[in-house]
N, C-alpha and C positions, 0 to 999 in steps of 0.2 A: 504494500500500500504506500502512495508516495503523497506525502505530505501538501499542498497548495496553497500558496501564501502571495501576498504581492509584496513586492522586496519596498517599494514605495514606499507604502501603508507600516510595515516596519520601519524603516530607517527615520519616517517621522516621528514615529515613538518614542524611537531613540534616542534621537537628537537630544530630549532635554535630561537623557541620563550619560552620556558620552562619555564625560570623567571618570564615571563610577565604573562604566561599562568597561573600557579601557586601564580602567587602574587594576580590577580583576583579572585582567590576562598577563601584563607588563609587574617584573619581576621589580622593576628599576623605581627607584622615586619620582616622583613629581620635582623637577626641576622650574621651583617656583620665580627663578630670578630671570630664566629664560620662557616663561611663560607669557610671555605679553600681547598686546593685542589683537592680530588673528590667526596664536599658535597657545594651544598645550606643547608642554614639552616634558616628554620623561627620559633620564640616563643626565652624565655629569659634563663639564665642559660646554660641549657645542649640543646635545641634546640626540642621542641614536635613534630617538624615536618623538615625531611631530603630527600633532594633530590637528589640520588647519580650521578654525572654525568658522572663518567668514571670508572671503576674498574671489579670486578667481578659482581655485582651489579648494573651496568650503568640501567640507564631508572626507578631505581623502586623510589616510595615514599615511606616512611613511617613515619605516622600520627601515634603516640604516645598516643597521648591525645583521636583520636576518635576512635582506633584501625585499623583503615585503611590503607593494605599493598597493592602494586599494582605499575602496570607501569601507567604512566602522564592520559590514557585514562580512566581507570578504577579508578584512585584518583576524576579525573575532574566527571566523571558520578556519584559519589558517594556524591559526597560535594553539587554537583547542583541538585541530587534526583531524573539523569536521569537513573539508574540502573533497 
């Protein structure tokens, strides 16, 4: 039986838990000094992993370190090995 969802209808849901959502997969801290206005940023230095939340780029991740680009659904299935 295969499950049907609209990825949409999720990803809006999302959106207003994205921190929380992404701080559950991401081993790293929240890199509060490079977090500024349209990035989360977790890991130390320059940040291995960015989460853009508004700009030309809103919605995507990008993980540095394990090479993983992607909007919040496609980061999250990747990290947890549901892909």
């Amino acid at each position: 039986m295969t499950a049907n969802w609209d990825k949409d209808i999720v990803m809006r849901a999302a959106m207003s838990r994205v921190e929380q959502i992404l701080s559950s997969v991401i081993e790293e801290d929240k890199n509060y000094k490079l977090s500024k206005g349209n990035k989360l940023v977790w890991g130390k230095k320059h940040g291995s992993i960015q989460y853009h939340v508004s700009g030309s780029k809103e919605g995507v991740v990008n993980d540095y370190e394990r090479g993983i680009h992607g909007d919040l659904i496609t980061y999250y299935a990747k990290r947890r090995g549901l892909d």
